[in-house]
N, C-alpha and C positions, 0 to 999 in steps of 0.2 A: 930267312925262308920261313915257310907257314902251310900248315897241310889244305888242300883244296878237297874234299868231296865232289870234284867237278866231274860232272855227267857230260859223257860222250855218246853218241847213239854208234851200235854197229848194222850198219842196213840189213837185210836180209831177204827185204824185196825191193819194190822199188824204191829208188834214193829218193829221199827226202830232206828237207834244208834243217838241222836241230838248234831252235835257239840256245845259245850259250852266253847269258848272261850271269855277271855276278863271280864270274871264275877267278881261282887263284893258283895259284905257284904251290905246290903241293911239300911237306916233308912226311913226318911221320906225328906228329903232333895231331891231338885233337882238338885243335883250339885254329881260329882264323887272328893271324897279325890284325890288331887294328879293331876288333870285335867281340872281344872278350864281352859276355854278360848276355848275347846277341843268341837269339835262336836261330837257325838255319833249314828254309824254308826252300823246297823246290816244285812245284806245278806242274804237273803236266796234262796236258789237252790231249783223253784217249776217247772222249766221244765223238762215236761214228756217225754224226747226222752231218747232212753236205746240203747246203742250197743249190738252187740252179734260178739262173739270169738269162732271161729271154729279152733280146735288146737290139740295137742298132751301134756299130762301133763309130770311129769319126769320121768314117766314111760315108755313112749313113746304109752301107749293106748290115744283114740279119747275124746274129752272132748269138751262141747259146754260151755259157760259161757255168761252168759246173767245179765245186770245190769244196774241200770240207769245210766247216765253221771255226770261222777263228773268235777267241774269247778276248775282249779286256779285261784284266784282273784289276782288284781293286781289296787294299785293306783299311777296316774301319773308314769308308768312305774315299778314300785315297787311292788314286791310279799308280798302280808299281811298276808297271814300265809304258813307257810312251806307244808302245806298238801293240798292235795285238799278237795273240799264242795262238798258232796254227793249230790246225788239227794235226794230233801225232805227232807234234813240236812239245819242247818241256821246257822249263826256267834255267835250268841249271840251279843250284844252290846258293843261296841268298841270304846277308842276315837282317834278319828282325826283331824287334821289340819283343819279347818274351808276356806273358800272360795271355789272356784269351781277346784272341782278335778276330773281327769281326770280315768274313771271305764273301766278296760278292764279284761273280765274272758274269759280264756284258755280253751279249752277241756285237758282233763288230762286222755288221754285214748292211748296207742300204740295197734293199730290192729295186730302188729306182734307178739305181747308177752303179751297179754292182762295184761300188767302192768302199773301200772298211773304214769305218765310223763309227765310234760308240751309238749304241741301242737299249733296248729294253733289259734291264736285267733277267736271265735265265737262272740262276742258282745263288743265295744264300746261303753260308752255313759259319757257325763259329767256331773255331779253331784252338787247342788248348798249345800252345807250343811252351815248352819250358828254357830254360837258358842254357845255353853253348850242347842244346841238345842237333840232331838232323831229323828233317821231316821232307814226306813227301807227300803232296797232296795230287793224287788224282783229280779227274774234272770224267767221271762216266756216265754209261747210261745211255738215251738215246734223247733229243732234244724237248721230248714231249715229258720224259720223268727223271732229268737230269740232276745227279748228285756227285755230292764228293766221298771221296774214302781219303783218309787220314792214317798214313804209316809212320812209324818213327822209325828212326833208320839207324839201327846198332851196329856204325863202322869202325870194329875193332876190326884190324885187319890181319892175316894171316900174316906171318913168318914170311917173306920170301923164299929164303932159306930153306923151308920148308918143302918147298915145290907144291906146294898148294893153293889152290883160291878158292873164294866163297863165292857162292850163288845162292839166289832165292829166286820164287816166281811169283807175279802176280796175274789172276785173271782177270782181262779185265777186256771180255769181248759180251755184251748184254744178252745173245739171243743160244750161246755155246752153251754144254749142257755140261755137268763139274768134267773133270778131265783128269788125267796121269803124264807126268814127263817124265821118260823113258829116254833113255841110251838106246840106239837101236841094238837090237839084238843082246842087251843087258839088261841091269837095274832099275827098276823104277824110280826115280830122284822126288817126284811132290808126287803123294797118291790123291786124291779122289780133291781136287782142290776146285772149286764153286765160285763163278762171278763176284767179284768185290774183293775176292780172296786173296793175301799176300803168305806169303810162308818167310820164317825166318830165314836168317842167312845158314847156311851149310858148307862144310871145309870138304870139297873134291879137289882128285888129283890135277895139275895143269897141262893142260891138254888139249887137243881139238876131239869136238864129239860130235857126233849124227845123231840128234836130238829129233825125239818124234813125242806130239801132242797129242793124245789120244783120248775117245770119250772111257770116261775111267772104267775099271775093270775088263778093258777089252785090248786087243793089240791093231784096231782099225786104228789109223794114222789119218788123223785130220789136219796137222798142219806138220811138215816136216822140217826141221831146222838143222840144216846138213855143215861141216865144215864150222861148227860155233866152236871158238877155239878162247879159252880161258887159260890164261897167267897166271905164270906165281907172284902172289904179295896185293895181286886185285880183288875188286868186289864188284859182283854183276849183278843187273836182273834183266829175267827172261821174260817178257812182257808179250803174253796172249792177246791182240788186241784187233778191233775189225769187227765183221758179223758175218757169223759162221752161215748165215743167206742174206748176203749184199744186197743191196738196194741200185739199182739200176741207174742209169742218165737218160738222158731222150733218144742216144744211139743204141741204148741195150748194150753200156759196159759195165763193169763190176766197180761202185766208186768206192766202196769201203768192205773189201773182201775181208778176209779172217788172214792174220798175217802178226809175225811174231818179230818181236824188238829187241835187240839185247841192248842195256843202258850199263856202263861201266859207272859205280857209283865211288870208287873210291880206288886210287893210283897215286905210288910215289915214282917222283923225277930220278932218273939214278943219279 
């Protein structure tokens, strides 16, 4: 047996498919069987930019297709998974070569055939990951000034026992103004936390809560996260993600509203 940091998505609007590559069989250990020396690297695609495909399908009638931007990842030159990462899709935890490595994600999108295929690169950046350390690398921003944030991810995990779990949050919706996550009707849990922002982990009680996103110092509720129920002995994040004024399709729908993710980063098997 061997611990997984493997990331699950909990939906909270509409369902979405979550890449789960790279998983393991989880105990309490912080080390991966088989990867010792190995940094542990996870991605995820929270930029809110979507093409749209003005086309003809194989029938030859008119057909619009509208969908986020999925990326190709690639390290020091190297493609790391065969497929592209959807928008609002993430890696799961992965191990890699430890020292600084070289992150560049592709658009994986052809305008002529609305079929995904590597493209032009949109984002460089270098990466410091140390050994048998967790990272997570976001992919934010919006297509025209898109970057990465780099978190390391300290999975000591609570007690079971304890009746407790950790949480932290990341902002990461580009046009949202800082914000507070609130209990409704209690405590403030992240104050006044700013785009790009991740907050460490924190020990609350386990439990289901009516979480409300608010622009900070105020009790207006911009994105309401009702029924978020967190375990003992886990590790979440509550992930702000979307644009707090969506971007429209050619029908006048909302394709990348402002909408919140909970990712479970860290779970033992009983």
């Amino acid at each position: 047996m061997f611990p997984s940091k493997n990331t699950f998505r909990l939906l909270l609007a509409a369902p979405l498919l979550g890449l789960l590559l790279g998983g393991c069989n989880p105990t309490g250990v912080d080390e991966f069987d088989g990867d010792p020396g190995k940094a542990k690297l996870m991605v995820y695609n929270v930029m809110p930019s979507f093409y749209v495909y003005q086309g003809v399908n194989k029938e030859g009638l008119p057909i619009t297709v509208t969908n986020g931007l999925p990326l190709y990842l690639n390290l020091d030159g190297v493609r790391t998974f065969a497929g592209p990462l959807g928008y609002n899709n993430y890696t799961g935890y992965f191990p890699v070569e430890p020292g600084n490595r070289a992150f560049r994600a592709d658009t994986a999108f052809d305008a002529s055939t609305a079929i995904p295929k590597p493209s032009a690169p949109v984002v460089n950046s270098n990466v410091e990951l140390a050994a048998d350390r967790f990272y997570t690398l976001f992919v934010v921003d919006t297509l025209q000034s898109i970057e990465t944030v780099l978190v390391e991810d300290d999975l000591t995990p609570p007690d079971p026992a304890s009746g407790r779990a950790k949480v932290r949050f990341a902002h990461m919706s580009p046009d949202a103004p800082a914000v507070d996550v609130a209990v409704q009707g209690g405590p403030v849990l992240f104050g006044n936390q700013s785009f790009k922002g991740v907050t460490p982990f924190v020990e609350v009680d386990a439990n289901s809560y009516n979480l409300e996103v608010r622009p900070a110092g105020t009790t207006t509720v911009a994105l309401p996260l009702s029924n978020t129920r967190f375990d003992a002995g886990k590790m979440y994040t509550v992930v702000a993600a979307g644009r707090l004024n969506p971007q429209k399709d050619a029908s006048g729908n909302n394709r990348n509203a402002l909408r919140g993710e909970i990712l479970i980063n860290y779970y033992v098997y009983p």
